[in-house]
C-alpha positions in Angstrom: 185.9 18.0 39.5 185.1 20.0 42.7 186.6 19.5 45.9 185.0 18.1 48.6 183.0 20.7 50.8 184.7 21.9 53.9 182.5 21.4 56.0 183.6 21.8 59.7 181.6 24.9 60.2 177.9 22.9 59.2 178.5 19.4 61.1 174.5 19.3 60.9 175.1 19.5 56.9 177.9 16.9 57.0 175.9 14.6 58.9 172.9 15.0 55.8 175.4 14.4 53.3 176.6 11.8 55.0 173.4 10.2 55.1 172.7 11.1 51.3 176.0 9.2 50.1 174.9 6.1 51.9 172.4 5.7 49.2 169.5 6.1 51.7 167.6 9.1 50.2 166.2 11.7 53.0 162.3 12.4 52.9 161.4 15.3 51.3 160.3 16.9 54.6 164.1 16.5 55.5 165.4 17.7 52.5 163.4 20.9 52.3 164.2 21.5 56.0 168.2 21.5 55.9 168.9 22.4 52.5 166.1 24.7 50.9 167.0 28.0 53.0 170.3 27.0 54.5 172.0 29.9 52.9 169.6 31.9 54.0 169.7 31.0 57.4 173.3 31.1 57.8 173.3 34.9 55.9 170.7 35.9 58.6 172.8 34.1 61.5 175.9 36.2 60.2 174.0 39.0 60.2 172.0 38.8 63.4 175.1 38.0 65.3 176.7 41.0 63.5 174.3 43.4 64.5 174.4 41.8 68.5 177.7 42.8 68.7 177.1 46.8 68.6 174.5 46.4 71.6 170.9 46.8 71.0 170.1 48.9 73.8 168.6 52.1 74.6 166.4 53.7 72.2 164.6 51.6 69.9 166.3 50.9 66.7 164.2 49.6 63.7 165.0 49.6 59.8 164.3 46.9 56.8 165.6 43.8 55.7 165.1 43.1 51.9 165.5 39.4 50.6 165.5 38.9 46.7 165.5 35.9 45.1 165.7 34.9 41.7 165.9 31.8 39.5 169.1 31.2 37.2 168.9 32.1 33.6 169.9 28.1 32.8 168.6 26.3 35.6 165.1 25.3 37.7 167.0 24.3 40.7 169.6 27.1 41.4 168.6 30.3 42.6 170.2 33.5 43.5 169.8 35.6 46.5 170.4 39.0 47.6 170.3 40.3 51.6 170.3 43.8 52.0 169.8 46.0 55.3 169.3 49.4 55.9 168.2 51.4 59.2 169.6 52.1 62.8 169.2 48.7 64.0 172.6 47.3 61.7 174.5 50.6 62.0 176.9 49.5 64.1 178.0 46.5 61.6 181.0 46.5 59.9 180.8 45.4 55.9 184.1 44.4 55.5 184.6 41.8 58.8 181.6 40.8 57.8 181.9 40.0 54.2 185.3 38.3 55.2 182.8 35.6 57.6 180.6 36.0 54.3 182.8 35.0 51.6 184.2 31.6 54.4 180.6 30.7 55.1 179.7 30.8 51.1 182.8 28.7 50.2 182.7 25.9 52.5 179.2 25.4 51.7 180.0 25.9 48.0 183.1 25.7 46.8 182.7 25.8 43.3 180.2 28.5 43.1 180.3 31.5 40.6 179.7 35.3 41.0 176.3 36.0 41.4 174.6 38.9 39.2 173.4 42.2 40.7 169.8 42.7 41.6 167.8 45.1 39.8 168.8 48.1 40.7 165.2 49.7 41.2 164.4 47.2 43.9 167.8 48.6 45.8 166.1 52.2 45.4 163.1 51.8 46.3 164.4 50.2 49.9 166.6 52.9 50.2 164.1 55.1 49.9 162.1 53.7 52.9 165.0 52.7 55.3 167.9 55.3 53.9 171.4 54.0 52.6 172.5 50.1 52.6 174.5 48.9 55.7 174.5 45.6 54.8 174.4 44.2 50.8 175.0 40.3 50.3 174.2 38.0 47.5 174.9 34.4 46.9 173.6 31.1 45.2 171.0 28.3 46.9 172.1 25.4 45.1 170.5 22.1 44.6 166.9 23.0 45.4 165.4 20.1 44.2 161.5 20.5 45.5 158.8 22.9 44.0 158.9 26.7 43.8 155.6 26.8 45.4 156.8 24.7 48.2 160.2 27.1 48.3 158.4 29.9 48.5 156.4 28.6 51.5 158.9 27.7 53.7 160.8 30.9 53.1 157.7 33.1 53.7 157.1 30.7 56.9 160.7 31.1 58.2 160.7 34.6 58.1 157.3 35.2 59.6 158.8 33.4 62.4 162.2 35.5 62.3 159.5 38.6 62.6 157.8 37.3 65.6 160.8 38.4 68.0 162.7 40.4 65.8 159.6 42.9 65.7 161.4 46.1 64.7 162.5 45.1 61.8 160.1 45.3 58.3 160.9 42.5 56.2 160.6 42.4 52.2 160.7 39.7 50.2 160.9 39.4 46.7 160.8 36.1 44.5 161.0 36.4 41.1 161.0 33.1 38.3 160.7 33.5 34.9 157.9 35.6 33.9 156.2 35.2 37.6 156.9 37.8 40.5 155.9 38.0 44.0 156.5 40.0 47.0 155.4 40.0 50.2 155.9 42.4 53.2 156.1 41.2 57.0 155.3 44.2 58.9 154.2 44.5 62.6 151.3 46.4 63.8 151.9 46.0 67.3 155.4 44.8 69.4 156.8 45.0 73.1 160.2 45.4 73.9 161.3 42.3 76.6 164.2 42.1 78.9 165.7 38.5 78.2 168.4 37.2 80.3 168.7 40.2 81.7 170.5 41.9 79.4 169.6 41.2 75.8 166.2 43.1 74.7 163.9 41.4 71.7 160.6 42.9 70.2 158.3 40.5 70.2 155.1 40.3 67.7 152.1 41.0 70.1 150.0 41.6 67.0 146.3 40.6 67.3 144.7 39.7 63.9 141.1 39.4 65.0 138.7 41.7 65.5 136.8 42.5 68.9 134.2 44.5 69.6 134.5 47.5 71.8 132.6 51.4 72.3 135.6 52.7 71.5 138.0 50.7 69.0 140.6 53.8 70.4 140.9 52.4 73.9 140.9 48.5 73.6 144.2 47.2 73.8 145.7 45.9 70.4 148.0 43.4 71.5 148.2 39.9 73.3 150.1 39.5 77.3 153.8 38.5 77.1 155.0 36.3 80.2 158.5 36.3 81.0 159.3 32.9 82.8 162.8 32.5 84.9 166.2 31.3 82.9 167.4 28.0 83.9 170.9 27.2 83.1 171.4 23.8 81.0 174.0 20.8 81.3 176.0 20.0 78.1 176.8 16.6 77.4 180.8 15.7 77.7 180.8 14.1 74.4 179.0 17.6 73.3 182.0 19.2 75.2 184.3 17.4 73.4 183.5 18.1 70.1 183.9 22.1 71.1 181.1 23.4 72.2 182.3 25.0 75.5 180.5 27.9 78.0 177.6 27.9 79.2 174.2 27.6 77.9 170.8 29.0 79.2 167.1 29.2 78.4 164.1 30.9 79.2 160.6 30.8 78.2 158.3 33.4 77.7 154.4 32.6 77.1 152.1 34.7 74.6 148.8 34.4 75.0 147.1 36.6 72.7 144.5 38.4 72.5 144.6 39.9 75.8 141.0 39.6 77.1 141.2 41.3 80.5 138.7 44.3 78.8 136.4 41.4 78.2 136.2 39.9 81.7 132.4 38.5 81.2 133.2 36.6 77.9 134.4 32.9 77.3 137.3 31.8 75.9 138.7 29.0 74.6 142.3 27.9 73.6 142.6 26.5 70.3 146.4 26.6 69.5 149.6 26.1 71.3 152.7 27.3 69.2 156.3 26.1 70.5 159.2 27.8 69.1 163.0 27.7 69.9 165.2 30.5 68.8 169.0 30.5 68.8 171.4 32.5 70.6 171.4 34.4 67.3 167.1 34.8 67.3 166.4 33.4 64.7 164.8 29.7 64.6 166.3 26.6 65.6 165.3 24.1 63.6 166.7 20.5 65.2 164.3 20.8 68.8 161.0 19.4 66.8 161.5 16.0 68.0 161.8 17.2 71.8 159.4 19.5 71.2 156.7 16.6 70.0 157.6 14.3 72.7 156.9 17.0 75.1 153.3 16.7 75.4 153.7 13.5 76.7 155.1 14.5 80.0 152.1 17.3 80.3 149.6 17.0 83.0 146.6 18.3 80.9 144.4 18.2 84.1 147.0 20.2 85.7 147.0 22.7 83.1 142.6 22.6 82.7 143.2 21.0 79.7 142.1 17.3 81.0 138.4 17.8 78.0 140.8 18.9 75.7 143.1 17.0 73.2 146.2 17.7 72.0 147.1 17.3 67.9 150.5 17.7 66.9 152.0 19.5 63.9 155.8 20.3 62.8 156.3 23.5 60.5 159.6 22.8 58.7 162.7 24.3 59.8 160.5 26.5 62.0 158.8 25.0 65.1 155.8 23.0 66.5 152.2 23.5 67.0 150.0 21.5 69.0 146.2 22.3 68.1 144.0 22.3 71.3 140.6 20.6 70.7 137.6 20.3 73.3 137.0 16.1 73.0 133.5 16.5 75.3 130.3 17.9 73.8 130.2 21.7 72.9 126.5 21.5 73.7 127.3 23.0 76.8 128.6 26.1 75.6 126.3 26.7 72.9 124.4 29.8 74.5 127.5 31.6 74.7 129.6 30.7 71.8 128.6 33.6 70.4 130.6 35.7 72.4 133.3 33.2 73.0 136.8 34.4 72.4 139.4 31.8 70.4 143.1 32.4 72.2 146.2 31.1 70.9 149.5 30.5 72.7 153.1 30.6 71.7 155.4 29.5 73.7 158.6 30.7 72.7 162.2 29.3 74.2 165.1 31.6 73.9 168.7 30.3 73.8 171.9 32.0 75.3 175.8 30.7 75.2 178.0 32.5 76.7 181.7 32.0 76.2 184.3 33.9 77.2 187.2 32.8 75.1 185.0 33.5 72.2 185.3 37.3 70.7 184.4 37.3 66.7 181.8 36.8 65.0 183.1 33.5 62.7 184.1 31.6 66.0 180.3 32.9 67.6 178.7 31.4 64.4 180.4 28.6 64.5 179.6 27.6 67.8 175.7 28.1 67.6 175.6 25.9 64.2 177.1 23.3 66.4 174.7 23.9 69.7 171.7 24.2 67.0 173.0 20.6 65.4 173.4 18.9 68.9 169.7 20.9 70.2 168.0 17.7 70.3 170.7 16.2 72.4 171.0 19.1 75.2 167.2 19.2 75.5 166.9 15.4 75.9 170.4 15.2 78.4 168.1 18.5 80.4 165.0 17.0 79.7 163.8 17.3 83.7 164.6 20.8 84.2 163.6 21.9 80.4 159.9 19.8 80.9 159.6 21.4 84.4 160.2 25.0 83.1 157.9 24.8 80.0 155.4 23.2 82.0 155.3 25.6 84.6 155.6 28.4 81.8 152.1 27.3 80.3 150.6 26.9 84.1 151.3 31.0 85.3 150.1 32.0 81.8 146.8 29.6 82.0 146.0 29.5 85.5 144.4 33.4 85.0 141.9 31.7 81.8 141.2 28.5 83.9 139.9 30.7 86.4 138.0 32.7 84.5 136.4 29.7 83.1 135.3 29.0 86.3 133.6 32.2 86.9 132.0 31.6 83.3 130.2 28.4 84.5 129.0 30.3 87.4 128.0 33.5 85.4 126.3 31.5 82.3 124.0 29.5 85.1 123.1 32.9 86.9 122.0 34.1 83.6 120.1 30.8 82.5 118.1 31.4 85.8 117.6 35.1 85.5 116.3 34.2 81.9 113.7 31.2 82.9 112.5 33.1 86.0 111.9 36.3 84.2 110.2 34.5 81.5 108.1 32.6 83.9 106.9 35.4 85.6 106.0 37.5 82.4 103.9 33.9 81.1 102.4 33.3 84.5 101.0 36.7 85.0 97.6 37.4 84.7 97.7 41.5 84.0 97.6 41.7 80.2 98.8 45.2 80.3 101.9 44.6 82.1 102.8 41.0 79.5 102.1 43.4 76.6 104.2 45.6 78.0 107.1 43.5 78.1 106.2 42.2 74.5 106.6 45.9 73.4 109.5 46.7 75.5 110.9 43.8 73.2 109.4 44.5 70.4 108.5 41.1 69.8 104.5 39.6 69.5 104.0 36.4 71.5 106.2 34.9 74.6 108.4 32.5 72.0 110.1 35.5 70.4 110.2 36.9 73.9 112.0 34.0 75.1 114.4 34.3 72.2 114.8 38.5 72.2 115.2 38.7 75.7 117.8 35.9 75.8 119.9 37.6 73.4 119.5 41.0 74.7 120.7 39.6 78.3 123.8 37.8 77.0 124.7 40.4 75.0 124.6 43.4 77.9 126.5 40.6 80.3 128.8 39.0 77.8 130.1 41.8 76.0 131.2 43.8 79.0 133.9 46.1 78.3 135.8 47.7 80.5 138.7 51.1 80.1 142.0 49.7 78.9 143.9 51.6 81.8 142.1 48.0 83.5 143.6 46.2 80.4 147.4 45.4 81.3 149.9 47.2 83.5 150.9 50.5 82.4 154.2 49.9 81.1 152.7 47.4 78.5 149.6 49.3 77.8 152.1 52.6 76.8 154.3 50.5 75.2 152.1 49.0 72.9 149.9 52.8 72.2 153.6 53.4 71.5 154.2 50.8 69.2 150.7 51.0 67.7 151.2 54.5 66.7 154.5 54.0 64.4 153.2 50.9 63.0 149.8 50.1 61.6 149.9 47.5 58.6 149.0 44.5 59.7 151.3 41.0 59.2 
């Protein structure tokens, strides 16, 4: 018989169990969420908090993470994993403290677990050869994983997709491997800015753009979307929060992505079609117990405010990773028909950045602690701020759309100018009465009667007006254009 898990460290996973032994069985959406990666999250918690220690500044540090997962020989629902980190960006951690935090995380969440195996030894090599010796090497077991591989391997490749969003720098590989059937999958960055957060703590976020626009020269366009840094507030914790331990204070900030940046393209329409919220812990990794703040959020947006009011807002959770509201236009698109064509679709994430700051707290176990208990009681601390926390993300989204609204504006006014340079052109050309100057403009547009005309000449016009396209020194500001030809340069395999 095993004893009974320790779990003071995970109240979020005592409160599931809690739940489980009442005899009222979780959804499946819940039971994927806490317990299909939870020893994953809490390696790359350890880890990321690790690595914050030994300060991130100053030259830019990257390296790899490797993640390999593998079924038991005897069992469908057990797997083993293996963490392993190479580069400058963990050089600064130590192995042993931090296999000591390890080996207390791994036995209160499970006590009666066995050694794990090594990992082939070739996968090990073949990272070392990109990133350069192993800084940090962890393995353990994921127990109890009682939903499909397929669905396993989807929420794994989802969380750390989101882990590479502002942890840019770093090239993650995974590798899953059951039975006779492997897969592997790399999350690499083609572009990334370095952002000032708080003040003091720098994160390389995923500016990535994974359309393609056109442009003379594919060299000069700018690659990347438009980070927003919006102002830290600082946030009240609840005294019954206070008295279970959590202590210090806690901050957030928002910063806005709106991507792809279209200031090259000032004659073209866009159109929003997805709004991405995302919190991140302390640690910067994803907090996954904000989704139900998160959702309620959009009731408490002014859509007309924002220029959304034709628009309508769907919402979607992505387990144990955040929330996306897909933007769709309710009116008519007849209207915008003639200039679809060159219409650009933008997406916008909206990410929310943690910080606690606590003096009497020095080491790493105490630091993890804590945030497990700020991420379980989220939900709470967002509700008890919910004023201040509406207020910021709502004026977050305003500064970052108010620049498209406008520009819609001056679409509306450019797409009529253009409808009546079109109809009085063609009137003039059917109205005229000197044959050789209509089948002039017939050959000039290579086209034999006024119908094509109409049609050739409208596409010709939209085309020289729409697709506009201007140096990217007019792009963004300096500092973000060299930043991301900087960025560009060293990385150039796409997500």
């Amino acid at each position: 018989m095993c004893p009974s898990h320790d779990l003071n460290l995970y109240p979020f996973s005592r409160g599931f169990l809690q739940h489980w032994t009442k005899g009222s069985t979780p959804s499946s959406q819940q039971y994927f969420n806490i317990t299909m990666t939870l020893e994953l999250i809490e390696v790359l918690r350890l880890l990321m908090l690790a690595t914050k220690q030994h300060k991130r500044h100053g030259p830019e540090k990257k390296g790899g993470l490797l993640v390999l997962i593998q079924t038991e020989t005897n069992s469908d629902d057990n797997f083993y994993c293996a963490v392993a980190a190479a580069g400058p960006w963990c050089a600064g951690v130590n192995m042993a403290e931090l296999h000591s935090v390890f080996t207390d995380v791994m036995r209160r969440l499970h006590p009666c677990s066995r050694p794990c195996p090594e990992p082939d030894i070739e996968d090990l090599c073949a990272f070392t050869d990109l990133y350069g010796s192993l800084r940090v090497f962890l393995n353990f077991l994921m127990k109890n994983v009682h939903v499909c591989k397929e669905k396993c391997q989807h929420q794994i490749e989802t969380f750390l997709h989101s882990f590479c969003m502002t942890n840019a720098e770093i090239k993650v590989h995974l590798k899953l491997q059951s039975g006779q059937k492997h897969c592997q999958k790399e999350f690499r960055v083609k572009d990334y800015l370095r952002v000032m957060l708080f003040s003091q703590t720098p994160v390389y976020l995923d500016v990535s753009v994974n359309i393609h626009l056109e442009s003379p020269e594919r060299e000069q366009r700018c690659h990347g979307g438009r980070p927003d840094i919006g102002s830290s507030l600082h946030l009240s914790i609840p005294p019954k929060i206070v008295e279970q331990g959590l202590l210090g204070t806690v901050s957030l900030q928002p910063v806005t992505l709106l991507k792809p940046c279209v200031l090259q393209y000032p004659n073209r329409a866009t159109n929003l079609t997805q709004c991405q919220v995302l919190v991140y812990n302390p640690s910067n990794i994803p907090a996954s117990n904000a989704s139900a703040f998160v959702q309620n959020f959009s009731a408490h947006l002014n859509c007309e405010d924002l220029g959304l009011q034709s628009h309508r807002l769907s919402f979607q959770v992505i387990p144990s990773v955040g929330s996306v509201y897909k933007v769709e236009q309710v009116n008519s698109p007849e209207s915008c028909v003639k200039s679809s064509l060159f219409s650009i679709d933008l997406s916008l994430v909206l990410f929310l950045f943690l910080q606690h700051i606590d003096p009497f707290i020095t080491d790493v176990s105490d630091t993890m602690a804590t945030e497990v208990l700020l991420e379980h009681h989220l939900g709470e601390i967002l509700l008890y701020n919910q004023q201040i926390v509406t207020n910021a993300m709502t004026n977050a989204l305003r500064k970052t759309l108010m620049a498209q609204n406008k520009r819609k504006k001056e679409q509306e006014k450019m797409q009529s100018a253009c409808d009546s340079i079109i109809s009085s052109t063609l009137r003039i050309i059917s109205c005229s009465s000197n044959m050789d100057f209509r089948k002039a403009c017939l050959d000039s547009m290579q086209v034999h009667n006024t119908k094509k005309m109409s049609e050739t000449f409208s596409e010709s016009l939209r085309r020289v007006i729409f697709l506009k396209f201007v140096p990217k020194g007019a792009c963004c500001s300096d500092q973000i254009g060299q930043k991301l030809e900087k960025s560009s340069k060293h990385l150039r395999v796409e997500m």
